[in-house]
C-alpha positions as protocol buffer text, in pm:
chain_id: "A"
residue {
  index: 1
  type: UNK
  ca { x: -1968 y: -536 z: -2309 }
}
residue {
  index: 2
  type: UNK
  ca { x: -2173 y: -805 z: -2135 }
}
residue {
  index: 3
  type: UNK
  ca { x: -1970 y: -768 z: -1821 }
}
residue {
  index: 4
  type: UNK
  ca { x: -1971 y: -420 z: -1815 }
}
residue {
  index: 5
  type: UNK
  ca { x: -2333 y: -447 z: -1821 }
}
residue {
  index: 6
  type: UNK
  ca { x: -2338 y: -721 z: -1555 }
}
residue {
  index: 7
  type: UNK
  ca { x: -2116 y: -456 z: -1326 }
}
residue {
  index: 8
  type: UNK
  ca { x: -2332 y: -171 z: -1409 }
}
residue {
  index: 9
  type: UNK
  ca { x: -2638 y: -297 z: -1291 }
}
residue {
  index: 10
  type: UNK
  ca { x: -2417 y: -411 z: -947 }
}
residue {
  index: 11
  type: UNK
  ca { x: -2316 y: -69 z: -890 }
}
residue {
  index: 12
  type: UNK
  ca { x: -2687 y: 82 z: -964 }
}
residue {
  index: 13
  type: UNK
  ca { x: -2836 y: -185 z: -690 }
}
residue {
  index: 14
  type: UNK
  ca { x: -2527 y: -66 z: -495 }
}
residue {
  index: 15
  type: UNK
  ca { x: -2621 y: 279 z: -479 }
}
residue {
  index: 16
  type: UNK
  ca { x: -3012 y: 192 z: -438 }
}
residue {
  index: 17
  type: UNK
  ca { x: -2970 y: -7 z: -134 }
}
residue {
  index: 18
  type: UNK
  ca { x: -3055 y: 179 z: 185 }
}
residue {
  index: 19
  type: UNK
  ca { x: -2896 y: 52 z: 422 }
}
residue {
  index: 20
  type: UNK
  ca { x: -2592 y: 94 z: 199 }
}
residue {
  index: 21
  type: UNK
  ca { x: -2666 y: 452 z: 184 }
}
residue {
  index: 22
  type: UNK
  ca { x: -2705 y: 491 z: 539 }
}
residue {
  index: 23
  type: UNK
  ca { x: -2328 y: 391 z: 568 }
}
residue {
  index: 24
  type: UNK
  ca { x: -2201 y: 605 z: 339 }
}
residue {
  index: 25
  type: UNK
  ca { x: -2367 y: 866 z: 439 }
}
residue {
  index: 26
  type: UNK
  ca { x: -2236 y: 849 z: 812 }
}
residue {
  index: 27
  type: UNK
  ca { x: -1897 y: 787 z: 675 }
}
residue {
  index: 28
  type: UNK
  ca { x: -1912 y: 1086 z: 437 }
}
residue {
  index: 29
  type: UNK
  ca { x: -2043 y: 1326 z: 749 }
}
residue {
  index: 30
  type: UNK
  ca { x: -1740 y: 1150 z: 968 }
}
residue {
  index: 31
  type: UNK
  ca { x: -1516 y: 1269 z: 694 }
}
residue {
  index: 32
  type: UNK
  ca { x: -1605 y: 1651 z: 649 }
}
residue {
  index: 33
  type: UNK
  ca { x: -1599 y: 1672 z: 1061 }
}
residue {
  index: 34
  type: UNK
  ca { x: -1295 y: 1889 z: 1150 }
}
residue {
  index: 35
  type: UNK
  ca { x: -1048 y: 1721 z: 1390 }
}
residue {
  index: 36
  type: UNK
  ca { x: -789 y: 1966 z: 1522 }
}
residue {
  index: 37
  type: UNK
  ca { x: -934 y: 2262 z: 1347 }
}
residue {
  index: 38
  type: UNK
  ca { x: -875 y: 2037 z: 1027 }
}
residue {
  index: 39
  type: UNK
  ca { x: -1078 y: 1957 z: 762 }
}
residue {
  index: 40
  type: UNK
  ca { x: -1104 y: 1772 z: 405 }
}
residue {
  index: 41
  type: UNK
  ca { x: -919 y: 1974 z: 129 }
}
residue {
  index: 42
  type: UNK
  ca { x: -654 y: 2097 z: 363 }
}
residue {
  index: 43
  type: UNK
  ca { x: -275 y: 2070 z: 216 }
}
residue {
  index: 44
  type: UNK
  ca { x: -53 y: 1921 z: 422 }
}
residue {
  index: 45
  type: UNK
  ca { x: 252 y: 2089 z: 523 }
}
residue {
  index: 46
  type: UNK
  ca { x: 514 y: 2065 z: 847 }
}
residue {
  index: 47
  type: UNK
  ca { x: 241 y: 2330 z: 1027 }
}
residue {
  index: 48
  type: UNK
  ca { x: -48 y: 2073 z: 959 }
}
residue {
  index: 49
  type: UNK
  ca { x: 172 y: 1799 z: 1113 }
}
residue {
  index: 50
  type: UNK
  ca { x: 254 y: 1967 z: 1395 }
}
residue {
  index: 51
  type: UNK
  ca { x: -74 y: 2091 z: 1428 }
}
residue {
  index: 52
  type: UNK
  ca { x: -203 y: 1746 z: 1447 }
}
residue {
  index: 53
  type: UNK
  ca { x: 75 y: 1602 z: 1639 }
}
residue {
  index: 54
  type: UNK
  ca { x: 38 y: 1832 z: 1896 }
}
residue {
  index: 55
  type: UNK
  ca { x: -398 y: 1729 z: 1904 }
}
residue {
  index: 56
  type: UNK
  ca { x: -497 y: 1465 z: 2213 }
}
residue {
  index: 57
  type: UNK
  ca { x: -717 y: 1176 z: 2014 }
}
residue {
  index: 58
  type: UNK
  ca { x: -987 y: 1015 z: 2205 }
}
residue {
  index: 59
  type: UNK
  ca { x: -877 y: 684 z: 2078 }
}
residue {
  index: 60
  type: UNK
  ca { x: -1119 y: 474 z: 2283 }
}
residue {
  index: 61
  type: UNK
  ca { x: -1406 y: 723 z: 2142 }
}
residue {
  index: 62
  type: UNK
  ca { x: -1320 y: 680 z: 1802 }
}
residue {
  index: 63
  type: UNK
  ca { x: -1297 y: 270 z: 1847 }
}
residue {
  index: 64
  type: UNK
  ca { x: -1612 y: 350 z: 2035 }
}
residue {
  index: 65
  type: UNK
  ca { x: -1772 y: 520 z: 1708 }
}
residue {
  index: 66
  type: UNK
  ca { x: -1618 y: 245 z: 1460 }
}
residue {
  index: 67
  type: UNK
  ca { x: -1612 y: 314 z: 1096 }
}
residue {
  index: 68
  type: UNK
  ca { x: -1888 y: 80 z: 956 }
}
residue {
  index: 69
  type: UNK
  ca { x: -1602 y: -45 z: 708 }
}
residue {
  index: 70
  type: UNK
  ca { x: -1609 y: -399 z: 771 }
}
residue {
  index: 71
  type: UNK
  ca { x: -2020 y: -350 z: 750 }
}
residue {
  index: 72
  type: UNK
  ca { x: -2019 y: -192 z: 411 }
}
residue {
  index: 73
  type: UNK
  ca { x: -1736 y: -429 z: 260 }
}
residue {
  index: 74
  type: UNK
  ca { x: -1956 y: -768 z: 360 }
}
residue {
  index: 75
  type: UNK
  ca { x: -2247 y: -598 z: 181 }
}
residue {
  index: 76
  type: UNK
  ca { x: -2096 y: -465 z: -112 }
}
residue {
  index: 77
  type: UNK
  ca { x: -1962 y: -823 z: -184 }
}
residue {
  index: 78
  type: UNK
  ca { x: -2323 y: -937 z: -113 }
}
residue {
  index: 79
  type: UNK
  ca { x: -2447 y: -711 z: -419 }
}
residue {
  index: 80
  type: UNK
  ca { x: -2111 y: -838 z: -622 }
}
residue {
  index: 81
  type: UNK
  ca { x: -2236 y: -1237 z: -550 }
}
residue {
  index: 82
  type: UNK
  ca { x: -2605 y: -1150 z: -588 }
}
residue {
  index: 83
  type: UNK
  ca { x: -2738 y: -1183 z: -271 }
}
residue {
  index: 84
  type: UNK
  ca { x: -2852 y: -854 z: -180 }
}
């Protein structure tokens, strides 16, 4: 029970931290943008695929945009260690 409380209290400074926040909230906006006429909580089928096999991706302006990933795992194992 200790640890759960221990990870509890991680995951509540987790969600408190701004900056944090910030992330996921970019990510989560990134995520309901349609791409291809596509969007979340579309089933894939062999129309989808072609669908998006058939889309041009601007793959230097999505490296361009990055994903923040990287960012948001060094801070969430600064909350883990107790740093942030």
């Amino acid at each position: 029970m200790r640890s759960y409380n221990i990870l509890k209290e991680k995951v509540a400074r987790f969600h408190a931290d701004p900056e944090i926040r910030e992330i996921l909230r970019a990510l989560e906006q990134r995520g309901t943008t349609p791409v291809a006429g596509v969007g979340p909580g579309v089933k894939y089928d062999r129309a989808l695929a072609t669908t998006l096999k058939a889309h041009t991706f601007d793959v230097a302006q999505m490296a361009a945009r990055g994903y923040e990933y990287e960012r948001l795992d060094q801070m969430t194992t600064e909350v883990l260690l107790g740093v942030r």
